[in-house]
C-alpha positions as CSV (number, residue, x, y, z in Angstrom):
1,X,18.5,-7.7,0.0
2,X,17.2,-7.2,-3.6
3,X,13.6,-5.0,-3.5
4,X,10.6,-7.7,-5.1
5,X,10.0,-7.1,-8.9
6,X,6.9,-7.3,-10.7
7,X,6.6,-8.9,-13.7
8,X,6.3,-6.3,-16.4
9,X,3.5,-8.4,-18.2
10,X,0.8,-10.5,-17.1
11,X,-1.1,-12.6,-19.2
12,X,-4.7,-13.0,-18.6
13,X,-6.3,-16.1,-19.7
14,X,-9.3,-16.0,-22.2
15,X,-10.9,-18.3,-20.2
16,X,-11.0,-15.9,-16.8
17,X,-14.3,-14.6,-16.5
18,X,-14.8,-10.6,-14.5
19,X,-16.2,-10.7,-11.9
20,X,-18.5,-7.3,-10.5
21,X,-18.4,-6.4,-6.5
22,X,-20.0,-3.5,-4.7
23,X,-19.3,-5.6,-1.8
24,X,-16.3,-6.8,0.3
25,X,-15.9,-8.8,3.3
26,X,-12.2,-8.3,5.1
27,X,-11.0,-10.6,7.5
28,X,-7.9,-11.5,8.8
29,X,-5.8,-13.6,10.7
30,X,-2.3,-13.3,11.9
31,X,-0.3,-14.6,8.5
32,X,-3.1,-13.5,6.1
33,X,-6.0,-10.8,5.2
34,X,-8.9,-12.7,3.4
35,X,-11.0,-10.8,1.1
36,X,-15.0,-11.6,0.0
37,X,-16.3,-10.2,-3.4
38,X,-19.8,-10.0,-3.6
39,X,-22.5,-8.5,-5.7
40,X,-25.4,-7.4,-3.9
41,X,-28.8,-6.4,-5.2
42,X,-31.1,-3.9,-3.9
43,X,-33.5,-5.5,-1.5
44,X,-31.9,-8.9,-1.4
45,X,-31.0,-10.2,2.3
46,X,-28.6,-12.6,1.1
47,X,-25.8,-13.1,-1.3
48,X,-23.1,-15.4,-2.1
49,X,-18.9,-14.7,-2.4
50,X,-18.1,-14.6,-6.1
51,X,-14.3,-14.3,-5.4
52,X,-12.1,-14.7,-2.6
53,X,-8.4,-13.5,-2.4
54,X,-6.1,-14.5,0.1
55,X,-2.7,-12.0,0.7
56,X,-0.2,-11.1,3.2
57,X,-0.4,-8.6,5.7
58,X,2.6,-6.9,3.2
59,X,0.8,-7.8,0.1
60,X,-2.2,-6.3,1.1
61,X,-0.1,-3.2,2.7
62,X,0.7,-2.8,-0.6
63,X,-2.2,-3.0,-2.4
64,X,-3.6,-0.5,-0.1
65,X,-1.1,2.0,-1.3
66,X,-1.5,0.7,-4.7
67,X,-5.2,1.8,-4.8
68,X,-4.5,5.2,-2.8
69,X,-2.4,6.1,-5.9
70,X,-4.3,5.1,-8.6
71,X,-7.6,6.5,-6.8
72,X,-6.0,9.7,-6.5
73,X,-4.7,9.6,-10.3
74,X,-8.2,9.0,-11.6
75,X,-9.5,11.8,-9.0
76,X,-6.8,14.1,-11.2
77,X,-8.2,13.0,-14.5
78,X,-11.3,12.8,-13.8
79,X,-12.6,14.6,-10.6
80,X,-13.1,13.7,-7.1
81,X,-15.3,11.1,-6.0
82,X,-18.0,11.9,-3.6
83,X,-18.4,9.2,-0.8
84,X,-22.1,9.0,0.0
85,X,-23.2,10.4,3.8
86,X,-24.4,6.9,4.8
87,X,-22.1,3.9,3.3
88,X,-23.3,0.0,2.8
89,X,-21.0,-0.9,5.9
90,X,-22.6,1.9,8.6
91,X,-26.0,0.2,7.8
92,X,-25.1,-3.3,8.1
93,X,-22.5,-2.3,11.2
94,X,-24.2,0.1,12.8
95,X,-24.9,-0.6,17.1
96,X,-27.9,-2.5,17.6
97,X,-31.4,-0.3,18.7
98,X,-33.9,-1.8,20.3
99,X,-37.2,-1.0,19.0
100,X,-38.5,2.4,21.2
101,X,-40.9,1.1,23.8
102,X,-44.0,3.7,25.4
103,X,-42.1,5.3,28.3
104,X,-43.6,3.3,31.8
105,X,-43.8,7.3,33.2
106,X,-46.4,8.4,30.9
107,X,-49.6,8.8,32.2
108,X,-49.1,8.4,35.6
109,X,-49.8,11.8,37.9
């Protein structure tokens, strides 16, 4: 078995627009991970999937490592990033808490 080769050049097309995230939804299924772009605003409940990119279970294996290599390059050249204490996806995943309620034993003697 021959290992895959990438093409040594791509050509991107004048017409192909960037797109901006600071958001992405991953799901999966058993043949493919599906990933959402989004960009969204402070303060906005609601925003709509700019991009969407569909890849194997391999492919995306791969692009993992992929970034972890090129993330740890740019750390070299240019410092580490600091991950904020509280990311986007622990407060929109975070458990569910009721609202606090007076406790029914106060007052009573």
């Amino acid at each position: 078995m021959t290992p895959h080769r990438v093409p040594t050049t791509l050509e991107v097309p004048a017409s192909l627009q960037p797109v901006y995230a600071n958001l992405v939804r991953i799901a999966h299924s058993p043949a493919d991970i599906v990933l959402d772009f989004a960009h969204l605003l402070p303060g906005e409940n609601k925003t709509e999937v700019n991009a969407r990119v569909v890849m194997s279970p391999l492919s995306a294996k791969l692009l993992l490592r992929a970034l972890t290599e090129n993330l740890a390059r740019y750390e070299a050249a240019f410092g580490e990033i600091h991950m904020p204490a509280s990311t986007l996806a622990d407060q929109l995943f975070r458990p569910f808490q009721p609202p606090e309620t007076p406790s029914t034993e106060e007052g009573k003697s």
